[in-house]
ZAMARGU-4260 file (C-alpha; in steps of 0.2 Angstrom, whole numbers, plus 5000, padded with zeros to 4 digits):
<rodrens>
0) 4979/5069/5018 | 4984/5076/5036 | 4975/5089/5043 | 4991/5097/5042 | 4993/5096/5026
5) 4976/5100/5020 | 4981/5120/5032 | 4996/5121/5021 | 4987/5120/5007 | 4977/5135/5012
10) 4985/5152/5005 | 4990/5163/5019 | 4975/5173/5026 | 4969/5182/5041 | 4951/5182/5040
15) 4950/5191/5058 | 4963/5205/5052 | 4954/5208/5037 | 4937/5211/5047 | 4948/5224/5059
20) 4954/5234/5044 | 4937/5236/5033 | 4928/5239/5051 | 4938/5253/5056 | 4936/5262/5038
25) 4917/5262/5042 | 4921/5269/5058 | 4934/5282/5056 | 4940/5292/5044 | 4958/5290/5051
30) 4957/5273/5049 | 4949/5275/5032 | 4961/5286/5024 | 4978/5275/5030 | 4970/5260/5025
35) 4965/5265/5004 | 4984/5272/5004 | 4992/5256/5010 | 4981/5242/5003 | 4971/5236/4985
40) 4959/5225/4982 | 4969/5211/4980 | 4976/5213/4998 | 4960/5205/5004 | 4958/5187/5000
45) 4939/5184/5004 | 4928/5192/4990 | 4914/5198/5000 | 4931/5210/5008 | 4937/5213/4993
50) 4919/5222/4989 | 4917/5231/5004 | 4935/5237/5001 | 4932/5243/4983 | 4918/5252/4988
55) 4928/5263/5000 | 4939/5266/4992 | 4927/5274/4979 | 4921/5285/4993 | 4937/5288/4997
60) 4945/5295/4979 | 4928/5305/4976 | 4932/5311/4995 | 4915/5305/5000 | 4910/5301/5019
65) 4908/5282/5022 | 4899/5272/5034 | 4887/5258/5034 | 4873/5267/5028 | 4883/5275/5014
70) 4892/5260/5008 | 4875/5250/5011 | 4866/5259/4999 | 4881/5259/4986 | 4883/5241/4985
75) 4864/5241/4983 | 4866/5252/4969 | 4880/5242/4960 | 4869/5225/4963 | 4882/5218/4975
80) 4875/5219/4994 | 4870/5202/4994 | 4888/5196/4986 | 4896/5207/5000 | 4886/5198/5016
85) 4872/5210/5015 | 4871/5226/5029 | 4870/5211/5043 | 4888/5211/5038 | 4892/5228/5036
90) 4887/5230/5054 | 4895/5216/5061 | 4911/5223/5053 | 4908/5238/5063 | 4903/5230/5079
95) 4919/5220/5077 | 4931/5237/5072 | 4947/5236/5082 | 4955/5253/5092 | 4958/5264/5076
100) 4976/5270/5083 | 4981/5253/5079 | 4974/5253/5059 | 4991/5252/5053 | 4994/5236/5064
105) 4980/5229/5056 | 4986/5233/5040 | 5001/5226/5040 | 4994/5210/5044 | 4982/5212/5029
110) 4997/5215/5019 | 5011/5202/5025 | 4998/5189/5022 | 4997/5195/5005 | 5015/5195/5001
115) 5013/5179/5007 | 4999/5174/4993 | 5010/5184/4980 | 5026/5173/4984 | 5015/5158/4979
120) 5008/5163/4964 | 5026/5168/4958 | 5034/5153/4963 | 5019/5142/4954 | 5024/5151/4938
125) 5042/5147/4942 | 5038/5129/4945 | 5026/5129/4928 | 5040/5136/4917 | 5054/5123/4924
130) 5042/5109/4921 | 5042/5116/4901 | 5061/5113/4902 | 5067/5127/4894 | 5080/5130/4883
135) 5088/5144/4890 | 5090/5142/4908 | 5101/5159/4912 | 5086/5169/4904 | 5072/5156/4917
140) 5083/5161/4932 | 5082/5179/4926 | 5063/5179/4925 | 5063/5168/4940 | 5072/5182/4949
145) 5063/5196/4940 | 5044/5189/4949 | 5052/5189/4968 | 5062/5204/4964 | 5046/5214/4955
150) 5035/5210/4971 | 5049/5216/4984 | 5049/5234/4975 | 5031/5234/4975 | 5029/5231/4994
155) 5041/5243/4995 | 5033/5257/4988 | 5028/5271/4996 | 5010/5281/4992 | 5010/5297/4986
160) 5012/5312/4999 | 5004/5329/5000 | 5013/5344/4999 | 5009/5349/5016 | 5016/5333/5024
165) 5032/5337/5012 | 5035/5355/5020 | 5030/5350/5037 | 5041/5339/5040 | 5030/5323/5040
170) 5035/5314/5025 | 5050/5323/5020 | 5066/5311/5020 | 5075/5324/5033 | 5060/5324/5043
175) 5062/5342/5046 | 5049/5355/5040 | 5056/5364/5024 | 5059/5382/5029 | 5068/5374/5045
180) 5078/5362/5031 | 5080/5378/5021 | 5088/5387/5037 | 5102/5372/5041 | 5108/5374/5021
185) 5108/5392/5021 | 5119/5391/5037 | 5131/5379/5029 | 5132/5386/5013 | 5139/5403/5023
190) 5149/5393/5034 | 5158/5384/5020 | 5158/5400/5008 | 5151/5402/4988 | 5166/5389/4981
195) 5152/5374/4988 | 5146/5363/4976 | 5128/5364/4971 | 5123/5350/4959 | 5108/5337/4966
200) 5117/5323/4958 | 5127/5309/4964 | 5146/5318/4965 | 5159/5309/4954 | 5171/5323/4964
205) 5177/5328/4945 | 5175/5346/4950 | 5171/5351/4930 | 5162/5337/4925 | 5150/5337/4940
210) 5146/5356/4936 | 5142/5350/4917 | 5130/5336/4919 | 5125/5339/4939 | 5132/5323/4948
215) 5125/5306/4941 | 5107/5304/4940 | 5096/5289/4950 | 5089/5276/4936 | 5103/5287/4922
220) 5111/5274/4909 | 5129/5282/4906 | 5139/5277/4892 | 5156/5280/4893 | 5164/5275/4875
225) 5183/5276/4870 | 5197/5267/4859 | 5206/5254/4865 | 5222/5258/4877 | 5214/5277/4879
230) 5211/5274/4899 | 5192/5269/4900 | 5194/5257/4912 | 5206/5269/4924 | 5193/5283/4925
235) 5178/5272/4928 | 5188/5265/4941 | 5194/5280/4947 | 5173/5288/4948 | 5171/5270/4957
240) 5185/5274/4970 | 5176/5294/4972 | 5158/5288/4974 | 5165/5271/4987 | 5179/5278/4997
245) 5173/5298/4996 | 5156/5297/4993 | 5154/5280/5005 | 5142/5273/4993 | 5141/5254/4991
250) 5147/5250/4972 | 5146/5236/4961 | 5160/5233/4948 | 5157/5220/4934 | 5175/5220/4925
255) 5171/5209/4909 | 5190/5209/4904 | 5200/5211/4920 | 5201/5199/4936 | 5199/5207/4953
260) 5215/5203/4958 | 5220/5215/4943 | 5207/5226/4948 | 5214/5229/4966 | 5229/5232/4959
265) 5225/5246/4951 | 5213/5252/4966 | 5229/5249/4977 | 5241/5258/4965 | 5229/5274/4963
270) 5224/5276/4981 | 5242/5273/4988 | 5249/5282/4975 | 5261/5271/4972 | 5268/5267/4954
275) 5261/5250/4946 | 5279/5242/4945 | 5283/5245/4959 | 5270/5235/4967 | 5273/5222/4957
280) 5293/5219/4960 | 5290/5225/4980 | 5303/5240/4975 | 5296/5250/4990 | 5303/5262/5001
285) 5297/5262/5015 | 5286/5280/5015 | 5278/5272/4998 | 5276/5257/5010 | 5265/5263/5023
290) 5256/5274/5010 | 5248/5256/5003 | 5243/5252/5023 | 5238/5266/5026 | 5225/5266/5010
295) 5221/5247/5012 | 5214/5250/5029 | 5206/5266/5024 | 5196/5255/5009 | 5192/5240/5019
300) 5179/5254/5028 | 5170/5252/5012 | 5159/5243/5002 | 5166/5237/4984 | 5160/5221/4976
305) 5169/5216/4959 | 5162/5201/4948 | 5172/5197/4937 | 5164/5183/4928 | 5170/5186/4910
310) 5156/5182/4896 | 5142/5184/4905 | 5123/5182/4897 | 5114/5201/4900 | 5102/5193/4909
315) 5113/5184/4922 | 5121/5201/4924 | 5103/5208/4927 | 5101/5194/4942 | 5118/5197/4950
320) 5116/5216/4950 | 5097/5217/4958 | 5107/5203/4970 | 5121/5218/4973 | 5107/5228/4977
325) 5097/5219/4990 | 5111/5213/4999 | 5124/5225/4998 | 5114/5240/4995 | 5126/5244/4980
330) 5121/5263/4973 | 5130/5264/4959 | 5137/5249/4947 | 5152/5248/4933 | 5151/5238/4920
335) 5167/5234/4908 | 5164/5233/4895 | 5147/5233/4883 | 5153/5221/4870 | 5159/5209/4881
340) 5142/5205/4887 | 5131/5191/4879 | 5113/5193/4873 | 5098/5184/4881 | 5104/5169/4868
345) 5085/5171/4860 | 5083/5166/4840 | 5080/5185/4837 | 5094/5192/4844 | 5106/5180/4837
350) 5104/5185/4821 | 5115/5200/4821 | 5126/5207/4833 | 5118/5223/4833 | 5103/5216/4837
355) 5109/5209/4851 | 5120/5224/4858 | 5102/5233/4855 | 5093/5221/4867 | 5108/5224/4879
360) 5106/5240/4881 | 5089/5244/4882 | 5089/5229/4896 | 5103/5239/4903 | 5093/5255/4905
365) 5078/5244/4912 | 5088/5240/4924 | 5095/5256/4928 | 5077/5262/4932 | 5072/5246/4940
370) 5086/5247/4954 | 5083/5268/4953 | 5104/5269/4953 | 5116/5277/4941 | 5124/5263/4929
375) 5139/5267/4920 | 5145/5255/4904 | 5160/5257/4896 | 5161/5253/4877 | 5172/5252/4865
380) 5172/5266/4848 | 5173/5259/4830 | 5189/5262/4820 | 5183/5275/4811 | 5189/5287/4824
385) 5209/5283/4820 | 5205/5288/4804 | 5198/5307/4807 | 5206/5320/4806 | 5211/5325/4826
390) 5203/5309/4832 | 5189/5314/4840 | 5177/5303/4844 | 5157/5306/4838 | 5139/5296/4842
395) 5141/5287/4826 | 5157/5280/4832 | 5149/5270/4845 | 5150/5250/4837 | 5138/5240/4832
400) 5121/5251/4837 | 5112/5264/4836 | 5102/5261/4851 | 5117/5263/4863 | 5113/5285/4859
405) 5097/5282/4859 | 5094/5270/4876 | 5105/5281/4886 | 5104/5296/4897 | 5123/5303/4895
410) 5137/5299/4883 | 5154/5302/4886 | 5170/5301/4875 | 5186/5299/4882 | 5204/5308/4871
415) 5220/5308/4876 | 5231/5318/4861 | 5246/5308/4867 | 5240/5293/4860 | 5243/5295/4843
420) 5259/5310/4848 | 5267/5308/4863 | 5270/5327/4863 | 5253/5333/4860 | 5247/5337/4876
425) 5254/5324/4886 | 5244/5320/4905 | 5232/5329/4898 | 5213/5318/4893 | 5198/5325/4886
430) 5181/5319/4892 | 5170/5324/4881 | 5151/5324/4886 | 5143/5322/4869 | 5125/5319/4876
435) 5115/5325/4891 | 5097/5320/4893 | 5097/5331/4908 | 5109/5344/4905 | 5122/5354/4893
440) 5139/5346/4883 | 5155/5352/4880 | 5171/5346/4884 | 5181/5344/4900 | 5197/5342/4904
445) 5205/5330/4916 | 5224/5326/4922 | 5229/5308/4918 | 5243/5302/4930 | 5247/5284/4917
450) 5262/5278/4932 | 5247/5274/4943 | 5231/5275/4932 | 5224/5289/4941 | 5212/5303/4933
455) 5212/5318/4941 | 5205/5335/4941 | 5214/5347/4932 | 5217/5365/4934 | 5229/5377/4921
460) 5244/5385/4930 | 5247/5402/4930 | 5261/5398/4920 | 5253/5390/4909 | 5258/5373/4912
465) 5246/5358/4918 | 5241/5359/4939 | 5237/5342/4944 | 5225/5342/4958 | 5225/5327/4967
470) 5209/5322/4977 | 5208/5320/4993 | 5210/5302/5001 | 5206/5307/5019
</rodrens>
């Protein structure tokens, strides 16, 4: 064997930057505080740093001084001087401390070389699993992904902050102190007058639904349920097209049932404003025609990925969407429709669908937690609701589990009267928000424009009659 072979055989390490991070814990407290946020134990690839570390650390959390007497005499204590190089090393380390100003240098040395070591280890697990040629593959790949992906969020993870970093300024994600923060909002808030908006949630731009359940929440599984033919698909699309082009969020569509060309389509249609048909037969005029130029350079500013792979295994959906995320930052994803997806394929949940809708979507709200964005599925309702009196929809109508009510955050029902009589209140829908981990129900109603398949907000007229009011495209 080379002796370059035998150096790539060695696990990542820098033996010198390790030496320069536990050395100028012992001599500052700057140094020591920075370093215990940043690192663990298992950051340090030689044992005898490793046990000076831990030993810190402790002094550290207890809020204990640390130096080479104290930590000395602690490893004494704990029968582990001798196993840590004894005090001989201890002041070595100190002798060898590098300028504290640059700790957090040092650090991330310590720590890229320990990604380094973790991205080993993971793929050796990978490489041990596809040597047992496994049955499933899809589910492998997930897992696969699932390891690289797991130690990405970890590395980065932020420590906890104090709240006077917070109001200061320090740490806050404005990086203005609070009251300064407070100041700017207060200005704006007079400026723009009492009609502004106040939820803290994502904005879907659904003036009355945002009110209700306070814009959508990070890490929230929403379920958005409906008969077939009642417009599911439009409105989801048309939250999509609010959050992308308003809000200039990045989102992910995974459309199940319709292809992206069909998908643009209606995109194209709603944002133009430009009926369906006419589209398709190129029956414009040429005002509708510079409507769809206009709104195709407007939406090519922004960030919408659609993957419309039809049948896909939930875990294959789980790898593309935490793909979505690293490399298109995607905020917010679709998903249409719940029973279209596949299970993992395992003995267990092959059994019975339900089983398998229930490993679905309890996977589905580990994901939604594990990329911290909202998620909204779209499923379809059981036939009991054709059958009630009035049609509308309730939690036990949701097909094949129970778990859906019980895995998600928010439930939503979609009605439009006009279904069953065209005269019941027609361009009139009923979104009805039937759970709300996070906030009230009740019911709210929203105009539904079926030429282009646009949702909008809806206001009574004084005269009674249905207002439409159209969002804003600009």
């Amino acid at each position: 064997m080379s002796e370059n072979e035998k150096k790539l055989r060695i696990p990542p390490n820098s033996k010198e930057s390790e030496m320069l991070v536990l050395g100028s814990m012992l001599t500052s407290i700057n140094a020591l505080n920075i370093a215990c946020d940043a690192l663990d134990p298992q950051d340090f690839y030689y044992t005898e740093h490793k046990t000076i570390f831990q030993a810190l650390r402790a002094a550290y959390v207890a809020d204990k001084p640390a130096d080479i007497h104290l930590i000395a005499e602690e490893l004494k204590r704990q029968n582990r001087l001798d196993a840590a190089g004894g005090v001989s090393y201890l002041t070595t380390l100190a002798q060898y401390a590098g300028t504290s100003a640059h700790i957090e240098e040092y650090v991330n040395l310590v720590r890229g070389k320990s990604i380094l070591r973790q991205m080993i280890d993971a793929a050796q697990v990978i490489e041990k699993r596809a040597l047992e040629d496994p049955q499933d593959v899809s589910q492998a790949l997930d897992e696969a992904q699932a390891h690289f992906f797991q130690i990405s969020q970890e590395n980065q993870h932020h420590p906890g902050v104090s709240l006077k970093e917070l109001l200061s300024g320090e740490r806050a994600e404005s990086k203005l102190p609070f009251l300064k923060e407070l100041q700017e909002r207060q200005e704006q808030f007079l400026a723009q007058g009492p009609t502004r908006s106040t939820f803290t949630g994502m904005p879907t731009h659904f003036i009355d639904l945002d009110k209700m359940i306070n814009g959508f929440m990070p890490s929230n599984l929403m379920i958005l349920a409906a008969r077939p033919a009642m417009g599911k698909t439009a409105l989801a699309t048309s939250i999509a097209e609010n959050i992308c082009f308003r809000n200039n969020v990045p989102v992910g569509i995974f459309s199940l049932e319709m292809s992206a060309a069909q998908l643009l389509h209606r995109l194209v249609c709603s944002q133009a404003e430009v009926e369906s048909e006419k589209i398709q037969t190129g029956s414009l005029s040429g005002a509708e025609y510079q409507r769809i130029v206009a709104a195709v350079h407007r939406m090519q500013k922004h960030t919408m990925i659609i993957d419309d792979q039809p049948g896909l295994k939930i875990t294959d959906l789980r790898a593309r969407a935490r793909r979505l995320r690293e490399t298109f930052q995607v905020g917010f994803i679709v998903i249409d429709y719940l029973q279209l997806i596949v299970g993992s394929g395992t003995s267990r949940s092959m059994e019975n669908r339900q089983l398998e809708i229930s490993e679905i979507s309890r996977m589905l709200k580990t994901l939604a937690r594990e990329l911290n964005i909202p998620i909204l599925c779209l499923a379809q309702l059981s036939r009991k609701v054709e059958e009630r009196q009035g049609h509308r929809p309730m939690m036990s109508d949701l097909r094949e589990s129970g778990s859906l009510e019980q895995d998600s955050d928010l439930v939503m029902f979609l009605l439009r009267r006009e279904y069953y009589d065209p005269y019941d209140k027609p361009g009139l829908a009923e979104l009805i928000v039937a759970k709300n981990r996070h906030g009230g129900i009740g019911t709210v109603n929203l105009a539904f424009r079926k030429e282009i398949a646009q949702f909008a907000n809806f206001t009574p007229a004084p005269t009674g009659r249905a207002a439409l009011s159209v969002p804003d495209k600009s």
